[in-house]
Each structure stands twice: as C-alpha cells, then as structure tokens.
N, C-alpha and C positions, 0 to 999 in steps of 0.2 A: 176189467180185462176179459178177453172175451174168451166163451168156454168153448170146448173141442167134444166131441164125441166119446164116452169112454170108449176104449180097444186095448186090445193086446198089452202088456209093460212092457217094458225096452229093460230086457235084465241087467245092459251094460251102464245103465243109468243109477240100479242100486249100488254096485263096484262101485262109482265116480263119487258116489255121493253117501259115503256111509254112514252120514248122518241125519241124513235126512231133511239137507238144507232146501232142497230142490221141491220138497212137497210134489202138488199134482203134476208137477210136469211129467212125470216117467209113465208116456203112457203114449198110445199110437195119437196121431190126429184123425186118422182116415183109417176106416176099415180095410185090411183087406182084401182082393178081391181069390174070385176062386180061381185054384189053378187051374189052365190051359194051355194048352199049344199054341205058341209064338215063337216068332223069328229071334228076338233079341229082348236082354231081360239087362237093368242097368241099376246100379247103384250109386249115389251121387253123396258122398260127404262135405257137410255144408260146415264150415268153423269159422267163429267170430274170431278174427286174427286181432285184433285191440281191444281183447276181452279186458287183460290186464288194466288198460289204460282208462277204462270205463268205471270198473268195479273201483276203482282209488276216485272217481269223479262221482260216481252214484251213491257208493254204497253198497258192502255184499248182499243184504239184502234185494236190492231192488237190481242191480246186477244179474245175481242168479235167477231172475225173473222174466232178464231181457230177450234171452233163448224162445220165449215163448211167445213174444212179439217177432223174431224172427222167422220162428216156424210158420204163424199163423199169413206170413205173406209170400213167404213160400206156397203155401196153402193158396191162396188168393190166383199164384202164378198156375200151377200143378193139382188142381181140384181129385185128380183123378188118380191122382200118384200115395202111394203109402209112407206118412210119415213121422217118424217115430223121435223124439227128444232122447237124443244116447248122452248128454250129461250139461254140462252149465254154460258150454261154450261150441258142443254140438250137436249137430241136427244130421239124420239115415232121412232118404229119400230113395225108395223101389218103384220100378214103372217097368212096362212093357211095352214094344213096339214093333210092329212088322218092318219097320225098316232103323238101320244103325242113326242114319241124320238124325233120326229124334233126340237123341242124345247133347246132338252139339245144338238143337234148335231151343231145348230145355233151361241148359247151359246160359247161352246170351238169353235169353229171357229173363233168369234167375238175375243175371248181374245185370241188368235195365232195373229190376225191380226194387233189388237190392242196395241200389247205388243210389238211391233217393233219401234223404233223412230219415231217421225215426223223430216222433214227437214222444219223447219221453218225459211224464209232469210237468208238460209245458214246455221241454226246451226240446231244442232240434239237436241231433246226436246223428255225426254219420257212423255207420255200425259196417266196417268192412269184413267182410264175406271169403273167403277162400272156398275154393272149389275142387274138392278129388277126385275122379269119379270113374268107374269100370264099366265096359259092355261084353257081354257074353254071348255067346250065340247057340248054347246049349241050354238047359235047365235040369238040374240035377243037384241031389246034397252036394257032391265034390264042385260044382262048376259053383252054386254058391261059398262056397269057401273061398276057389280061387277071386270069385269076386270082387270079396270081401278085403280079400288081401290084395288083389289088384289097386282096388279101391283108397286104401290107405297107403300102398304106396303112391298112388298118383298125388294125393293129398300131402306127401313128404316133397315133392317133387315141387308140388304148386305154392308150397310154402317157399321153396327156395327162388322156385323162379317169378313164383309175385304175379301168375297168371293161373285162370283154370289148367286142368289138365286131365285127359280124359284117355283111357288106356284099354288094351284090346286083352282080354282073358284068354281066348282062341291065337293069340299071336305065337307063333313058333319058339322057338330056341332061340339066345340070345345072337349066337353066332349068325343062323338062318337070317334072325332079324334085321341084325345089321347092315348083314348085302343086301338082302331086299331093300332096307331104305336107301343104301346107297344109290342101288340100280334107279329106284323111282324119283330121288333126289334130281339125279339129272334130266328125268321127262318133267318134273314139278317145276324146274326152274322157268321152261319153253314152255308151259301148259298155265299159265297163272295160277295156280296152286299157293302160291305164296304171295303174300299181302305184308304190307308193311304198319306200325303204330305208332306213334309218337308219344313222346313223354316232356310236357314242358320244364323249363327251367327260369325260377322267379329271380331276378334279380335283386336283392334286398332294401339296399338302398333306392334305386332306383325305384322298385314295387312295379315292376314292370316284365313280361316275359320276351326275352332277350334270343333263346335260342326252344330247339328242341331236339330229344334222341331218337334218332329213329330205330325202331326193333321190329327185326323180321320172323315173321311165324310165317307158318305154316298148316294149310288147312289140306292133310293128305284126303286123297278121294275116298278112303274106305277106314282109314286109321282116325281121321277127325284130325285136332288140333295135336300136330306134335311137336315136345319141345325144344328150343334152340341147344340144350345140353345134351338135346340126342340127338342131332342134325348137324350140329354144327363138328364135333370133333368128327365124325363122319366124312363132313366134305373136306376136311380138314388131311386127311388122309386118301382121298379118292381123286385131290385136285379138284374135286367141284367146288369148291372155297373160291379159287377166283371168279367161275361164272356167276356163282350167288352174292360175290360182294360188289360185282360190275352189276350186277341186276339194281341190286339197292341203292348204288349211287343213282344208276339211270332213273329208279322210280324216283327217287328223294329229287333230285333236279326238278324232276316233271311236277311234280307235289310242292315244289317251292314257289313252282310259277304260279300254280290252282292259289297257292295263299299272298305270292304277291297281287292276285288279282282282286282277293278280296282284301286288299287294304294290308295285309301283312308281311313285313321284310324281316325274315327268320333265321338264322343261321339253323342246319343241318348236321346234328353229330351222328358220325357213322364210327359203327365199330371195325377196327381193322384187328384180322386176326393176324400173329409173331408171323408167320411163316408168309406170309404177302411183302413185310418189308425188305426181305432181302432179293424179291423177283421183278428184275428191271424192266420185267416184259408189262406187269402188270403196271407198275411206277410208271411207264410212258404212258401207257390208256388211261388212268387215269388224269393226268396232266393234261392231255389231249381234251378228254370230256370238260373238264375242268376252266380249260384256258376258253374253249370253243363255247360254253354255255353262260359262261361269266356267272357261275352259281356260287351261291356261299355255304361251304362243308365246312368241320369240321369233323376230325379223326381221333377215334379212342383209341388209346392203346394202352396195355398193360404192362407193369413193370418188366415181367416174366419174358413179354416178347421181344422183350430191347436185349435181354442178357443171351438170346438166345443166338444172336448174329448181332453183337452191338457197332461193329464198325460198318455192315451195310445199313442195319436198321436207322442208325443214326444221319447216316448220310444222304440215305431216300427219306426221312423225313425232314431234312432240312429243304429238299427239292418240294417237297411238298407246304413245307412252309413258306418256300418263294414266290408260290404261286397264289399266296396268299387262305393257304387251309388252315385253321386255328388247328393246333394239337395239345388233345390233351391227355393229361394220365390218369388210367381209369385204375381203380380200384384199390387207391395208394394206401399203406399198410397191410395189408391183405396177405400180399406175398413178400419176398425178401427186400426190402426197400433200400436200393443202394444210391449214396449223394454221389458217387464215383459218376452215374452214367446219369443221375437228374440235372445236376449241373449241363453234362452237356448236349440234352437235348433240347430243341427249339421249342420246349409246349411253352402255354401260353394263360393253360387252367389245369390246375391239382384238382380230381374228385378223391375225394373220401371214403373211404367205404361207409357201406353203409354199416358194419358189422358196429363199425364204432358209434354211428350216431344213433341205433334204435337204442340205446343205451344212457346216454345222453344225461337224463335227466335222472336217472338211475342210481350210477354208475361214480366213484369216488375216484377214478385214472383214467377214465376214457372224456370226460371234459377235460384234464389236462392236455394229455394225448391230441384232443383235437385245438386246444388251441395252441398249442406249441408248432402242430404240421401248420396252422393257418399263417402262421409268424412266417415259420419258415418260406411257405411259398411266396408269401408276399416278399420278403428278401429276395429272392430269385426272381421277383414280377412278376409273378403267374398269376392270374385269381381264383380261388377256389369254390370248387361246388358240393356241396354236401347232399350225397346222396342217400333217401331212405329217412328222410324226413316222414314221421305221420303224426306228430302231435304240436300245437300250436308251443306247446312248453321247449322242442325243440327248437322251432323255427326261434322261440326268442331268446331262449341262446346262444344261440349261434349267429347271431343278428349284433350279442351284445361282443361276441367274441371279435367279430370284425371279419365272418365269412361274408363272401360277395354276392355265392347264388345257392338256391337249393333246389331239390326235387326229390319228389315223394309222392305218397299216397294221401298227406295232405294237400298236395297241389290238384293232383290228378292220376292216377290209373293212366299206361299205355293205350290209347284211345287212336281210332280211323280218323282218318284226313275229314271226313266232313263234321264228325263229333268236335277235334281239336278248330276248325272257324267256327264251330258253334263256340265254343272255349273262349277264344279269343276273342267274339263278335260280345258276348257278354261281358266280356272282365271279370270271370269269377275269382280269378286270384286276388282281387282287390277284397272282395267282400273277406276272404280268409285274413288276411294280414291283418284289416279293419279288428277281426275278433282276436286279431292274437295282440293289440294295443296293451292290453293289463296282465298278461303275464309279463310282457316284455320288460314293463315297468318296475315290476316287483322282483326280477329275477336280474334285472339289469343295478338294483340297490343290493343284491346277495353277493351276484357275481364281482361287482366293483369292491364292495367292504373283506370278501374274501383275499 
C-alpha cells in the first residue's frame, strides 16, 4: 500500500476511532500550504456511501483500510489540495482558488476518477463516493467554521439527494436566499443554466434497458450546482414549475431523438409536480408537444399530488394516458398510501421507494413489505420498479420476488446524454446482472424455502 507523506493528524480521526482500528491512517496526505490571500478557499467532504456493504464483503480489517486507497486517488486527481483522513469512511479535502468554478471543476473530476473500480486483492470493487462541499470567500477562524458546517451540511443534503452538492458560506439569509433563486430561477430557465441527467432503468427479466428518468439540475452561474429540493419547491410557489417542467419535456424530446439516432428507442420519465395536474392550461401544452412530436414520456407522480386535487388530478391524467404517456407512481409507501385513489388512477408502473429497498437484504419487514406491494401492483397490472437498488444481493431479490425493473447506483448514477449512449453503446448493465447470477441463486433457494 502506498505511503503518504507524514503531516499534521486529523484529530476528528482519534474521536472516530478510539480504538485504534484505523492505525496510520489519521494523518494529512499533503502538507499544508502557507497561508495567503485568495479569492475562495473550499472544503470538500468525500464519504464512502456503501462503506457498510464493503466491510460485511471484505472484512473490517481491510475495510477500515479502504479509505486510504480512496484518499490516495483523490490525491492522483487534487496533488495540490490538503488532505486529511477524518475516520474509516471519510476523507477533508482544503484547496484554494482565485476563482469559485474551481470548486465545481474539482467536483466532476473527483467523480470521473472515483467512478472507476477499485482493485481491491485482486477483485474489482466499485466504492461510491458522495460528495459535500463548501466555498467561502473570506478566510478567517469564523468563516472556517461556517465552512465546515456549510460543508456537512451539503454532505446531509447530497446523501439525500444521491448527487454532489456544493454550497455558498457568503450566501445571505434564508429568506434573502430564496427570492434570489426565485428571481434567477426564471432567467436560468431562458439562459441554459439548467441541463438535464438520466438515470436508467433494467428491465429484469428481459436484462435489458427499457426506459429512463430524467433529472433536472442546475448549474447556477455563481452558486454552482444547486439542488432540485431547493429549486424546485421554489418554482413550485413562484409558478416557474410550469416553464421548468415544459423546459424538460422539450429537452427530453430533443434527447430522445439524439438517442433514437444512435440505435436507442427509450421511453422518457419526467417528474410532474401535484400542483401541474389540476392546471388545464398546462394539460393542453403538453398534449400538443406530445401528439405533435410522437415522443414517448412517461410521468411521475406522487401519491401526495393525487390527494391533493384528486378529481382533477385524476382526470388530467387519464387525458394523459390517452395520448399514450405511461404513468407512474413514484415514491409509493413514502407517504400516506391510499387503494381509494390507486385503484383509480391510470398508472401503468408502481416505484418503490427507495427507503425500503436499501434495506433489503438487511431488514426482517421491509422484504415482506416489498413483496407484498409487488403482488399487489401486479393485481392491479402495473409493473413495478424498484428504486435505490446498489447492491447485486438486492437486485436478486428482488428478481426472485417477481419485481419487473430496477434502478440504482448499481445500474448507474444520474449521467449527461452522451455518458448514457456511451451506457447503452456498451451494455454495461449486462456485465452487472452477469455478476449478480450466484447470489441470485442462493437467495433465490432462502427466499423460496422461507
């Protein structure tokens, strides 16, 4: 294993580890540098999100070891950057830069590099990465604290939402905030500011990818990457909700042709937020875009938004089902789950939450739980997708349980239109399903005898 430089300890490393399991790791990578005047100083929390899942596959030994293969390619990306092991499952990363973009250009570097296997004794191990990270534009004891806590919260934030997330220490008042993004919400929509990502979805039986989600971010011009949980109840309240979700349909069309060109006929999931189903003005544009491009969408929607207007929700979605939009219900058990109103909407596929199946294999009620909703929807014809799949032991569960599709971070990460036909021009989902053959087998003899 390859050795680092001694420097400074990471004292948040003794706290983690008060036993001393972690040996040489607690210690910087990288000296130091001295301090100076710059523009922006940034902290980046780097954490092994399937640490769990690793340590029961390796070994805590060699587990609490892995952090130090993570660092050292961090290291490889960031030569110049200071960085410190803060315990078994994270890694501090300090840099400076005269300009904020450094931050977000750090960022996609970090997960290009990150996103590659590890060879761990010989086997390949993907080791995913979550990303929290803060920029300041002062340098001071206090602005490093805000940092810091900037920092970790973007880190709570990027756990939830399953992307980096990178957050402004100098940002105003929560209040302030808000209008601001509202305001610039509506020039990001007209200014390409916002980019769209896809997330595939494997068919199981078939072994084939059948559709995929599209997910809207945002790359604000001085805020970096902000998130859809802070953008979206936003536009959700200012009316920009319909221009940002008429944006996305238009991109996803255009993006569907780029992939029927290269050989791929995809079906398109867009999220539709409650408050869009019951405005007829919005229901006709779309139909219109819809009839007139011959594109194939599909619309997510949540239980929450059906209850909220259920006699128009229900009635614009069935116009939308005429026209041929697959509907589905996103998020199911999450929120209040009522057969009153699933019975009588037109969806077509139940997702899962994901809260149930990262649990999965865990978990002594949440495999009943999920195979009981898979029953069900299959009784009402839907098929279902289980969402938040990351470990081969899921997928063949749920394979045995009689789910139809999945997606997760075992398939792929949210990925740009030319990443997803690299995707697809490969077949990498095949090679996954390939490794997951002998759990499937042995869990498919537990699950049946149980």
């Amino acid at each position: 294993m390859r050795e680092f430089p001694q420097s400074r300890v990471a004292s948040s490393v003794q706290a983690d580890d008060p036993v001393g399991a972690l040996g040489p790791v607690s210690q910087a990578l990288i000296p130091a540098r001295p301090h100076r005047a710059i523009a922006w100083q940034f902290l980046i929390l780097a954490e092994i999100e399937n640490f769990g899942v690793l340590r029961r596959h390796l070994g805590r030994p060699r587990a609490d070891m892995l952090i130090l293969d993570v660092a050292a390619r961090i290291n490889s990306v960031l030569p110049d950057a200071r960085i410190v092991v803060a315990g078994r499952d994270m890694v501090e990363i300090a840099f400076e830069s005269e300009a904020r973009l450094a931050l977000d250009v750090a960022i996609t570097a970090l997960e290009g590099a990150l996103d590659l296997p590890f060879d761990i004794d010989g086997e390949q191990h993907k080791v995913h990465v979550q990303f929290g990270a803060a920029a300041g534009a002062t340098i001071g004891d206090r602005d490093e604290v805000h940092l810091v806590e900037e920092a970790e919260r973007a880190l709570a934030d990027a756990r939830s939402e399953r992307v980096a997330v990178a957050r402004d220490v100098n940002a105003g008042a929560a209040s302030i905030d808000r209008a601001q993004l509202a305001s610039d919400l509506t020039i990001a929509i007209d200014a390409e500011e916002l980019f769209l990502q896809y997330q595939p979805k494997v068919h199981l039986r078939r072994q084939e990818i059948t559709s995929v989600e599209a997910l809207v971010r945002w790359n604000h011009a001085t805020r970096g990457l902000v998130l859809p949980s802070d953008f979206i109840p936003i536009a959700e309240e200012s009316r920009d909700i319909v221009a940002l979700t008429l944006w996305t349909i238009r991109r996803s069309i255009r993006d569907q042709r780029t992939l029927a060109a290269h050989g791929h006929e995809l079906r398109i999931f867009i999220n539709i937020a409650g408050v869009l189903l019951a405005d007829a003005r919005f229901v006709r544009t779309v139909c219109a875009l819809v009839e007139t491009s011959g594109a194939r969408l599909g619309f997510e929607i949540t239980e929450t938004s059906v209850i909220r207007d259920p006699e128009s929700a229900i009635a614009n979605l069935k116009i939308f089902a005429d026209i041929g939009i697959v509907i589905a219900i996103d998020d199911y058990g999450a929120g209040l789950s009522s057969l009153a109103y699933l019975k009588q909407l037109p969806a077509r596929e139940l997702k899962i939450d994901k809260l149930f199946v990262t649990q999965l294999t865990s978990s002594n009620r949440d495999p009943l739980i999920v195979r009981s909703t898979i029953d069900l929807a299959h009784a009402l014809e839907m098929e279902v997708v289980a969402e938040g799949v990351e470990t081969q032991a899921a997928m063949a569960l749920l394979s045995v349980m009689g789910c139809d599709m999945i997606q997760g971070f075992l398939i792929s990460r949210p990925i740009n239109l030319d990443a997803l036909i690299h995707f697809l021009a490969e077949e990498k989902h095949l090679a996954i399903a390939a490794e997951a053959r002998a759990p499937f087998n042995r869990l498919a003899t537990v699950w049946k005898r149980g």
